[in-house]
PADREN-475969 format. One record per residue: z, x, y of N, C-alpha, C, O, CB in turn; residue in one letter. Coordinates in steps of 0.2 Angstrom, whole numbers. Glycine has a CB too. Layout:
# residues N
<<Z,X,Y>,<Z,X,Y>,<Z,X,Y>,<Z,X,Y>,<Z,X,Y>,'A'>
...
//
This chain:
# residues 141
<<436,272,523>,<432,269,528>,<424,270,527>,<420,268,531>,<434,273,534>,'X'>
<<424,271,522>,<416,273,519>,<412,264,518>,<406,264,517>,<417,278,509>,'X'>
<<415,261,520>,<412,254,521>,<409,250,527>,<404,246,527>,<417,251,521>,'X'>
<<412,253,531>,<413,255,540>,<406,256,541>,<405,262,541>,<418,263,542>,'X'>
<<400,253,541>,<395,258,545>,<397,259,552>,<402,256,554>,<388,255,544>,'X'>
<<393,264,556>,<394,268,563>,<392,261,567>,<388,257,566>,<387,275,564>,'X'>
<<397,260,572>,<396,255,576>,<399,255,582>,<401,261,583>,<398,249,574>,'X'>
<<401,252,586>,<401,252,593>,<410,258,595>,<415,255,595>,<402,242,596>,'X'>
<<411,265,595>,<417,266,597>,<425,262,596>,<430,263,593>,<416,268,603>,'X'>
<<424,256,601>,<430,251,604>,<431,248,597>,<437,247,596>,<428,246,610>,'X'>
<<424,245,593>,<425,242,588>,<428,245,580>,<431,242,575>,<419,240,587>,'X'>
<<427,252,581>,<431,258,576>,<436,259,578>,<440,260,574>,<428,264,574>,'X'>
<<439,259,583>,<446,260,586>,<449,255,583>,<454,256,579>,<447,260,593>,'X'>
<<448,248,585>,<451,243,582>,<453,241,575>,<458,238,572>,<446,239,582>,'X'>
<<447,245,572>,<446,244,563>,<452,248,563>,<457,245,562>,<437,249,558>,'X'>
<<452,256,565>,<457,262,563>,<463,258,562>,<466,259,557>,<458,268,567>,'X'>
<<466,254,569>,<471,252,572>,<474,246,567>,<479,245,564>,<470,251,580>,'X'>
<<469,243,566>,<472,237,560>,<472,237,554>,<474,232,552>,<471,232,559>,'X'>
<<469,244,550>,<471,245,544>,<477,251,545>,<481,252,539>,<464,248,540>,'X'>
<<479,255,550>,<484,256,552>,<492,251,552>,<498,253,551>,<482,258,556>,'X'>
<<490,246,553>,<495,242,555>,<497,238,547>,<503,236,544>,<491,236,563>,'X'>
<<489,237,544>,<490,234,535>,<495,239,532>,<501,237,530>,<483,236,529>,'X'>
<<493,243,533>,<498,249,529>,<504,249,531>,<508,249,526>,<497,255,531>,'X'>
<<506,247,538>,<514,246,539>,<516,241,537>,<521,240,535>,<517,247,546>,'X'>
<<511,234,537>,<515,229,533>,<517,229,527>,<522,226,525>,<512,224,532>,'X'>
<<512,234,523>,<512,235,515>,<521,238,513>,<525,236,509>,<505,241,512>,'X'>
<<521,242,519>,<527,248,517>,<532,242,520>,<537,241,517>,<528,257,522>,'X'>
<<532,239,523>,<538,232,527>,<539,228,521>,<545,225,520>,<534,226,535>,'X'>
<<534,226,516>,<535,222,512>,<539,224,507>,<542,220,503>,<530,220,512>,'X'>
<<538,234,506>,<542,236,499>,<547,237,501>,<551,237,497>,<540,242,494>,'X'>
<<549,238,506>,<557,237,509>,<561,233,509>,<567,232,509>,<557,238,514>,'X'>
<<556,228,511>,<560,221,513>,<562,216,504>,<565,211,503>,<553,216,520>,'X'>
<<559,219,500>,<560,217,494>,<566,222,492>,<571,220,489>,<553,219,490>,'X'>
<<565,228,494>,<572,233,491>,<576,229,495>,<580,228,491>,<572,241,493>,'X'>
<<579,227,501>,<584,224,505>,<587,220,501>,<593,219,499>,<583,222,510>,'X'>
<<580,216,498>,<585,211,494>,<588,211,489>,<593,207,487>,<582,208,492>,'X'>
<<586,217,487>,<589,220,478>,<595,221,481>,<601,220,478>,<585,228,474>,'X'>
<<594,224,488>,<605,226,489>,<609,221,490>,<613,219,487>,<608,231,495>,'X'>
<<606,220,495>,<608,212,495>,<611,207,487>,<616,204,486>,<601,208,498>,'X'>
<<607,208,483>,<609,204,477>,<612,208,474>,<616,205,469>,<605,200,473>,'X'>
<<613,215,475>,<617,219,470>,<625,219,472>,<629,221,468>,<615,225,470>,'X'>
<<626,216,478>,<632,216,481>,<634,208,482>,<640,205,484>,<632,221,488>,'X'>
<<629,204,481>,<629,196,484>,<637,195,483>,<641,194,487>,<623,190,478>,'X'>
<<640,195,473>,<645,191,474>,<652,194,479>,<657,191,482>,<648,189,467>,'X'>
<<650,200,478>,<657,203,481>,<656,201,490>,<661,200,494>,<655,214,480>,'X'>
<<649,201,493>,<651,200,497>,<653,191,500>,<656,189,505>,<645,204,500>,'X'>
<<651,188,495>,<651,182,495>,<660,179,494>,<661,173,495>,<646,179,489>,'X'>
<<665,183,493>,<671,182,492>,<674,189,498>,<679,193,496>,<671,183,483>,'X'>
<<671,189,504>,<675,192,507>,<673,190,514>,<668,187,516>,<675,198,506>,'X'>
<<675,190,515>,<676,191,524>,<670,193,528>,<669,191,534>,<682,199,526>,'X'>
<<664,196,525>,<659,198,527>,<651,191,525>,<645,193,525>,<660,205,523>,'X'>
<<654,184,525>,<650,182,519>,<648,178,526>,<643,177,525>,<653,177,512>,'X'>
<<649,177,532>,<647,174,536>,<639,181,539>,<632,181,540>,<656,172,542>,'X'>
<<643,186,540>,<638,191,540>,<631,190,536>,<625,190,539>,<643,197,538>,'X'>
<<632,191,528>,<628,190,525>,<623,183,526>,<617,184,524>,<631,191,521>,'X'>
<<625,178,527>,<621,173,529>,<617,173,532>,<611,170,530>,<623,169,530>,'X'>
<<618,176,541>,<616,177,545>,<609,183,544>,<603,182,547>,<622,179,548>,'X'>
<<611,189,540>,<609,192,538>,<600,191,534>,<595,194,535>,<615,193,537>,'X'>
<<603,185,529>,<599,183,523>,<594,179,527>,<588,178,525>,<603,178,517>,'X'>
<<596,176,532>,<593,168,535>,<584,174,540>,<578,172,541>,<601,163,544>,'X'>
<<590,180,540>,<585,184,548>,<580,188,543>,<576,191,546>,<591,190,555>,'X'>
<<580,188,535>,<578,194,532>,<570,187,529>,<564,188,529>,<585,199,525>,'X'>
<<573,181,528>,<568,176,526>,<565,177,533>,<564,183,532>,<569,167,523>,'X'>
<<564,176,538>,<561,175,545>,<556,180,546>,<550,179,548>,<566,176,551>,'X'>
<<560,185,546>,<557,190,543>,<549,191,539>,<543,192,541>,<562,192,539>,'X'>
<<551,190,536>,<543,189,529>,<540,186,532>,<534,188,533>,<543,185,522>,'X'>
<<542,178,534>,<538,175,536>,<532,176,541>,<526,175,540>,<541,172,537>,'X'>
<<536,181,547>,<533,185,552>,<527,190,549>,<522,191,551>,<538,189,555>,'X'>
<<528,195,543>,<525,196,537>,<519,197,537>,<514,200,539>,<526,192,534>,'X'>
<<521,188,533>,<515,185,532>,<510,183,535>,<505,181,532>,<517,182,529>,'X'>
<<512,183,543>,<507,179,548>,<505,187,549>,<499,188,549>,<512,173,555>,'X'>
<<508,190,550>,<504,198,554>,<499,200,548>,<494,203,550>,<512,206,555>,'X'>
<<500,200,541>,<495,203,538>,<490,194,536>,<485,196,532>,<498,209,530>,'X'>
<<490,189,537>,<485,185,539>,<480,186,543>,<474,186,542>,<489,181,542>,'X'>
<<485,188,551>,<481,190,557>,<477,196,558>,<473,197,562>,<486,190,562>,'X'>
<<478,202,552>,<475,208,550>,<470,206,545>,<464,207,546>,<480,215,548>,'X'>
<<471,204,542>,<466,202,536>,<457,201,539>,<451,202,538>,<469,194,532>,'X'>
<<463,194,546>,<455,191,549>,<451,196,555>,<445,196,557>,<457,183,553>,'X'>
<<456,200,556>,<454,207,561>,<449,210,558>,<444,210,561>,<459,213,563>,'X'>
<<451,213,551>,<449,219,548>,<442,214,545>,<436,215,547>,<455,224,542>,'X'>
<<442,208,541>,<435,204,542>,<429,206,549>,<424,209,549>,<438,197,544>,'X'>
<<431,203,553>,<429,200,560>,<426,207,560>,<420,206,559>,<435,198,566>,'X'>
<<428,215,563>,<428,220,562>,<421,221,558>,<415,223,560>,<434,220,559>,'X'>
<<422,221,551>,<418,222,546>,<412,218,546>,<407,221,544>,<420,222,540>,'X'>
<<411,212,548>,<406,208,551>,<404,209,557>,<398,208,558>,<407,201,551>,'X'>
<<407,213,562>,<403,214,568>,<399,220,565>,<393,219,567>,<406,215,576>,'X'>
<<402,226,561>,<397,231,562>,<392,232,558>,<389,238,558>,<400,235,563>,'X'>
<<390,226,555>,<384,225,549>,<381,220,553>,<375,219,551>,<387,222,540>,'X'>
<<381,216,558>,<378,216,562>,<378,206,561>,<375,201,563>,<372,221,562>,'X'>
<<383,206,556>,<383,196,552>,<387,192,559>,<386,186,558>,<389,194,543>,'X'>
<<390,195,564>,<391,191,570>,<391,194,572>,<392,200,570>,<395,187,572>,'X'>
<<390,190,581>,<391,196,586>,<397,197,588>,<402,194,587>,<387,196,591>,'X'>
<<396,202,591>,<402,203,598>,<405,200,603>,<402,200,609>,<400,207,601>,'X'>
<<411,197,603>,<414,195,608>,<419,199,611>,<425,198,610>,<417,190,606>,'X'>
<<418,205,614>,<426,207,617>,<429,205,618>,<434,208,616>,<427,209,619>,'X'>
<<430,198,624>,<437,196,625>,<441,194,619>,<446,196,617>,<436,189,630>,'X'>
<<438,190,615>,<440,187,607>,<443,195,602>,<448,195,598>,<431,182,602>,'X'>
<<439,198,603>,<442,203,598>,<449,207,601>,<454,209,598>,<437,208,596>,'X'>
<<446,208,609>,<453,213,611>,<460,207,612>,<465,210,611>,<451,218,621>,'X'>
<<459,199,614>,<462,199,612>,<468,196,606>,<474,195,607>,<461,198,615>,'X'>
<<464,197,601>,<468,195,597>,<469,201,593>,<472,201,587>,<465,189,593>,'X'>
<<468,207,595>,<469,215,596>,<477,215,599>,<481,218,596>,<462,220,602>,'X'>
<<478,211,606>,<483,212,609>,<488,208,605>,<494,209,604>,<481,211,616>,'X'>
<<485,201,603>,<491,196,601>,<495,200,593>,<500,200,592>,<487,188,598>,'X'>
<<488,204,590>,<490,208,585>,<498,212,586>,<504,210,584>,<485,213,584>,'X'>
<<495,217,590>,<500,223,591>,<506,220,595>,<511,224,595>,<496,230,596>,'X'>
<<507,215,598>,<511,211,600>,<516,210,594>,<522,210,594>,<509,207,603>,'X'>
<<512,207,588>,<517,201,582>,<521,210,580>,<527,211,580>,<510,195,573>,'X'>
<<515,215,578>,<519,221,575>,<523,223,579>,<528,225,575>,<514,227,573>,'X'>
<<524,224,583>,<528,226,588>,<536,222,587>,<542,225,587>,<525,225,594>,'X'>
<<534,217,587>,<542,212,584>,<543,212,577>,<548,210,575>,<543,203,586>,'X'>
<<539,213,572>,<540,215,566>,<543,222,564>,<547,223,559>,<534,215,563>,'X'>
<<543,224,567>,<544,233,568>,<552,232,571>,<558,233,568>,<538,239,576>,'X'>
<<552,229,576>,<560,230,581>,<565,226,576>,<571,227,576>,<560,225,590>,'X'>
<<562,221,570>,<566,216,568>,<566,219,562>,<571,220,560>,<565,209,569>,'X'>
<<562,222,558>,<565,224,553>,<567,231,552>,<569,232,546>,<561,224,549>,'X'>
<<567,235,557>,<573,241,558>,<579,237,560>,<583,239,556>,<572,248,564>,'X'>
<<581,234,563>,<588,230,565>,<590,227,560>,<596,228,558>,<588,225,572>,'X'>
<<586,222,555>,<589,220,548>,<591,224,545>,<597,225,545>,<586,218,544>,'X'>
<<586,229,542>,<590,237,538>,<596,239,540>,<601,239,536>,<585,244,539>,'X'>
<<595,241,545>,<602,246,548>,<608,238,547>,<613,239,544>,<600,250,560>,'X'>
<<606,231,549>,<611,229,548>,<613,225,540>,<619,223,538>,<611,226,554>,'X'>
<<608,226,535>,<611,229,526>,<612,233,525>,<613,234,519>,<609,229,521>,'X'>
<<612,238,530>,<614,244,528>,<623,244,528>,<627,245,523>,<612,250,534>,'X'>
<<625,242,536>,<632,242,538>,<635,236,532>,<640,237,529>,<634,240,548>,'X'>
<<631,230,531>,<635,226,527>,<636,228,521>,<642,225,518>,<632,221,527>,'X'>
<<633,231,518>,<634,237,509>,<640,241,511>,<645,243,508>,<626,243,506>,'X'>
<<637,243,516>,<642,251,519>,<652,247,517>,<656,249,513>,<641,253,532>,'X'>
<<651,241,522>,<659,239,523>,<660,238,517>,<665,239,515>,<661,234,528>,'X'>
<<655,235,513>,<657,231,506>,<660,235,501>,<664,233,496>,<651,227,503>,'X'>
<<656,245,502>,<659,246,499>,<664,249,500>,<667,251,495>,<657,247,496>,'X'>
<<666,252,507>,<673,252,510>,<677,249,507>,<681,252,503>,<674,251,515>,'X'>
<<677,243,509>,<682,237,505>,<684,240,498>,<690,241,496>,<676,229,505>,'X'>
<<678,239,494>,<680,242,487>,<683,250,485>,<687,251,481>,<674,242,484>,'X'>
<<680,253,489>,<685,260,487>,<693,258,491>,<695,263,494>,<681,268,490>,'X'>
<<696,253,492>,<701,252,497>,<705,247,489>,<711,248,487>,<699,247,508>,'X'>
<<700,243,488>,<703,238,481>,<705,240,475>,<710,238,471>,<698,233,477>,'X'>
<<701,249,474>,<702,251,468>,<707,255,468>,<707,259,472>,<698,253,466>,'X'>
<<713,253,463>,<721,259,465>,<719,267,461>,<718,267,455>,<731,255,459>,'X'>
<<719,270,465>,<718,278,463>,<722,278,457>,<727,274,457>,<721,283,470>,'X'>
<<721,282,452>,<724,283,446>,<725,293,447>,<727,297,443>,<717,280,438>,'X'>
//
């Protein structure tokens, strides 16, 4: 934050709050990369069972996903800009404009958050059954 010169309280709260929020996209994004990995590590098996309707569903909501992403660290990028130009003094201050696109922010993260713990948990159960399934295929020796 050594970038940051000293500026208005509301406008450092802001700053804290959306490089906070970078950081949870950053970690959303190496996750959501690992989902995939499970996802393709089990793809054919799951693609030959009973579960493939699941997976689809699944894959369609995990691209939606990103996409959302990608618009939330878009929308932080131009915060944490905006931000860094008010408090070097290169534009001014709009509060309505900043708090609200402060508000539209923490809105988009907020459904980024709800939707990518409900994906997880639901590649979680979809690996889980897949490999139920498989310790049920394989004949005990």
């Amino acid at each position: 934050m050594n970038d940051f010169p000293l500026t208005s309280p509301t406008i450092l709260q802001h700053y804290v709050l959306v490089r906070k929020w970078s950081s949870d996209i950053e970690f959303f994004k190496i996750e959501t990369y690992f989902l995939h990995r499970l996802l393709d590590e089990y793809f054919l098996r799951l693609c030959n069972s009973y579960l493939v309707k699941e997976l689809k569903i699944t894959g369609e909501r995990l691209l939606a996903l990103e996409k959302q992403q990608r618009r939330a660290a878009r929308a932080l990028r131009r915060q944490i800009l905006e931000t860094k130009w008010i408090s070097k003094d290169l534009i001014q201050v709009n509060n309505d404009r900043i708090t609200e696109a402060q508000v539209d922010i923490e809105y988009l993260m907020a459904q980024v958050t709800i939707e990518f713990k409900a994906i997880k948990k639901d590649v979680f159960k979809l690996v889980e059954k897949q490999r139920q399934r498989d310790r049920l295929l394989i004949p005990n020796d």
